[in-house]
N, CA and C atoms as an extended XYZ file, in Angstrom:
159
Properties=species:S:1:pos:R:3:atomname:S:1:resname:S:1:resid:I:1 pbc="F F F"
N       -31.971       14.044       12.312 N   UNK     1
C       -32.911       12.999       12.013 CA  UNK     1
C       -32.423       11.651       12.555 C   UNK     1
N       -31.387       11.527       12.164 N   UNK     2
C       -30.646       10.147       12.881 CA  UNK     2
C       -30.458       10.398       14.345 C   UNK     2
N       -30.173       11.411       15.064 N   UNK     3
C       -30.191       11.659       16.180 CA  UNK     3
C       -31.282       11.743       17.116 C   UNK     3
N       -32.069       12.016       16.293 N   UNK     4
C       -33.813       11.944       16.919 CA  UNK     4
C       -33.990       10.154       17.176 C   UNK     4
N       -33.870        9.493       15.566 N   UNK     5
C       -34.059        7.877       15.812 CA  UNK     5
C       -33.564        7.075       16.929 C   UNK     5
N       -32.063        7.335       16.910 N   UNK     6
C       -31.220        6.928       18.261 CA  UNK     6
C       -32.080        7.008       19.515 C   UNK     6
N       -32.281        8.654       19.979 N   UNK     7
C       -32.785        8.507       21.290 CA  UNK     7
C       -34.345        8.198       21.408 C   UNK     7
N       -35.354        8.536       20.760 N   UNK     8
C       -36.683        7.998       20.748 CA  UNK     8
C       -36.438        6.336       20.934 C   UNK     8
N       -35.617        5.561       20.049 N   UNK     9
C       -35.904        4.158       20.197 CA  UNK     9
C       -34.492        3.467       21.163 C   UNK     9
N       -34.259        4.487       22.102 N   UNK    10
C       -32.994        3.904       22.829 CA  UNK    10
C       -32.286        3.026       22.194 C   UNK    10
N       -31.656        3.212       21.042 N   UNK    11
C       -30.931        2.479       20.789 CA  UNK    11
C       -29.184        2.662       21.380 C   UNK    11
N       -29.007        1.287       21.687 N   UNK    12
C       -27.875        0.968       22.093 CA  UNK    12
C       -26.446        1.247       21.560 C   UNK    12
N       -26.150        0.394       20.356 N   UNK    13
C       -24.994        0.188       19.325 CA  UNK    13
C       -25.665        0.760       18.328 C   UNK    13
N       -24.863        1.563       17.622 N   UNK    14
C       -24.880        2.030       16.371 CA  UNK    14
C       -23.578        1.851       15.250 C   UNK    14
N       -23.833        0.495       14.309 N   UNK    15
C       -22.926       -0.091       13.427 CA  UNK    15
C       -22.913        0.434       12.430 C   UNK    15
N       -21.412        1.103       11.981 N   UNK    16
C       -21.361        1.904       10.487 CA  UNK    16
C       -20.410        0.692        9.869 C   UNK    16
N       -20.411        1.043        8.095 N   UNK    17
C       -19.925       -0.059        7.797 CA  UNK    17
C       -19.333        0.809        6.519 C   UNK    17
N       -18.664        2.000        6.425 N   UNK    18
C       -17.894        2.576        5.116 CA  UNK    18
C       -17.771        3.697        5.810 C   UNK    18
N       -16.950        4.306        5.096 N   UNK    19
C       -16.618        5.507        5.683 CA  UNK    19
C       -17.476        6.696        5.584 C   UNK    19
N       -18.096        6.911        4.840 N   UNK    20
C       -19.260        8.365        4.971 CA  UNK    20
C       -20.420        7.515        5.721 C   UNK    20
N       -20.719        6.463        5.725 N   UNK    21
C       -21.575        6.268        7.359 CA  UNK    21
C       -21.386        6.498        8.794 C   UNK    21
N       -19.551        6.128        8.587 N   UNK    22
C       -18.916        6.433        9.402 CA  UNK    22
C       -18.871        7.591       10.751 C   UNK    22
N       -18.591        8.838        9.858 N   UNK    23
C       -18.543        9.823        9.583 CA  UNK    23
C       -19.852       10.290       10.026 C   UNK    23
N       -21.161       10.118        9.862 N   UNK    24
C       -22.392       10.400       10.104 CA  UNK    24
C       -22.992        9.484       10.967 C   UNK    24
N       -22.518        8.473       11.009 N   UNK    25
C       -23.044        7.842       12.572 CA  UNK    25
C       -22.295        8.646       13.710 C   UNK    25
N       -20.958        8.213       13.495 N   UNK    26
C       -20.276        9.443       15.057 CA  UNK    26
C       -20.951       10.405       15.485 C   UNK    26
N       -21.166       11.505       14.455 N   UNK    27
C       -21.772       12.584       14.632 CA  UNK    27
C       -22.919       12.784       15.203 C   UNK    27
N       -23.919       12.065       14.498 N   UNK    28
C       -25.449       11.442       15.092 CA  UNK    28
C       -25.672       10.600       16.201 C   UNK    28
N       -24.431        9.931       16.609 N   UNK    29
C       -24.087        9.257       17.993 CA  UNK    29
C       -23.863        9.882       19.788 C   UNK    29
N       -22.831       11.435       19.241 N   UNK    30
C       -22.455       12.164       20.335 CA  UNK    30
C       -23.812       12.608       20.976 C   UNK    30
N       -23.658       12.794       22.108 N   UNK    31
C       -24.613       12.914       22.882 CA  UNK    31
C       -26.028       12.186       23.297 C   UNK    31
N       -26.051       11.237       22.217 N   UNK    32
C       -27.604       10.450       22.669 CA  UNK    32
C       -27.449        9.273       23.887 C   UNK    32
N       -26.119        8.866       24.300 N   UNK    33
C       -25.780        7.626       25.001 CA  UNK    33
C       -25.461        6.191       24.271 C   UNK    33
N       -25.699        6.508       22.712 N   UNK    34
C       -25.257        5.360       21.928 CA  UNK    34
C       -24.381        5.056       21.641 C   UNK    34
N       -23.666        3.692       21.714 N   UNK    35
C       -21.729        3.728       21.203 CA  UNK    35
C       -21.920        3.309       19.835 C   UNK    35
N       -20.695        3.777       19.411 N   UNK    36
C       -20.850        3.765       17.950 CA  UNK    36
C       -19.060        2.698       17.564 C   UNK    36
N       -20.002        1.986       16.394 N   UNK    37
C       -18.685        1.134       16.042 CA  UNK    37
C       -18.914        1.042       14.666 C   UNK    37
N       -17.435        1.168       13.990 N   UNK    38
C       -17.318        0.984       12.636 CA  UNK    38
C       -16.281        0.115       12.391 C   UNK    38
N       -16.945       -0.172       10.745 N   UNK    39
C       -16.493       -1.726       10.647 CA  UNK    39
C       -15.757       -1.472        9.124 C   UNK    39
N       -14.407       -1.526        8.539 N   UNK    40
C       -13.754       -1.599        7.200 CA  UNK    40
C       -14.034       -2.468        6.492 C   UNK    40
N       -14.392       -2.407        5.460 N   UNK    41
C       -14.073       -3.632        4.762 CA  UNK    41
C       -13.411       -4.131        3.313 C   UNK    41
N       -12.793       -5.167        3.053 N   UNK    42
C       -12.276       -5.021        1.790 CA  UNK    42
C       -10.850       -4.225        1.255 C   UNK    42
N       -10.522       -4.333        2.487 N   UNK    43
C        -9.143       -3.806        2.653 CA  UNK    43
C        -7.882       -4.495        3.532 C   UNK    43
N        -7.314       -5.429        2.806 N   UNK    44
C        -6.735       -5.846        3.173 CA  UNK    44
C        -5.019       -6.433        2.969 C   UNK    44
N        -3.651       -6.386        3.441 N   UNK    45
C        -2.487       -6.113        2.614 CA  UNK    45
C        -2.535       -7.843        2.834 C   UNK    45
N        -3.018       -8.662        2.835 N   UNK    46
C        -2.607       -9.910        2.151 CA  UNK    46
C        -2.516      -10.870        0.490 C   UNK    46
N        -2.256      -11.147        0.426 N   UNK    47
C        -1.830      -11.684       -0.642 CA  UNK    47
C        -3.038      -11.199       -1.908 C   UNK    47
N        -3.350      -11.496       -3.086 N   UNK    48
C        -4.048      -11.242       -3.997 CA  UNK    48
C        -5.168      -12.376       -4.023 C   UNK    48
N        -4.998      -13.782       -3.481 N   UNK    49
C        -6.026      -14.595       -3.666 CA  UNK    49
C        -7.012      -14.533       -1.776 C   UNK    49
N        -5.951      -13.935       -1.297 N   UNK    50
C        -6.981      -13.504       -0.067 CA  UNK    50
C        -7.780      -12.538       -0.223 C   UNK    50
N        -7.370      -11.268       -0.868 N   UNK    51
C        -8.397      -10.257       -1.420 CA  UNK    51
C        -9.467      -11.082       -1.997 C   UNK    51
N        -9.520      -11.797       -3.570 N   UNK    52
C        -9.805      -12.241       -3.623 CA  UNK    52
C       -11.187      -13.046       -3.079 C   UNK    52
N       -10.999      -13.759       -2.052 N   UNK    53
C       -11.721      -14.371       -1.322 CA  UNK    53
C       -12.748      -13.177       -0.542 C   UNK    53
């Protein structure tokens, strides 16, 4: 289904943003010509008021 969307609407970039999107964008990505980029978030080893922030 996601793989159908991709190539019907040529889409370009395909942005995941957690890890089980992750995971299911790649997958739904291979083969249509779309690059796929994922993005972490909320993970970070700095201090406690940078988390925080």
């Amino acid at each position: 289904m996601i793989r159908r969307f991709l190539r019907r609407n040529h889409i370009a970039i395909l942005c995941t943003h957690d890890y089980r999107a992750g995971i299911l964008g790649r997958v739904a990505a291979l083969g249509t010509g779309t690059r796929w980029i994922a993005f972490s978030r909320g993970r970070t080893s700095e201090t406690a008021a940078v988390r925080a922030f």
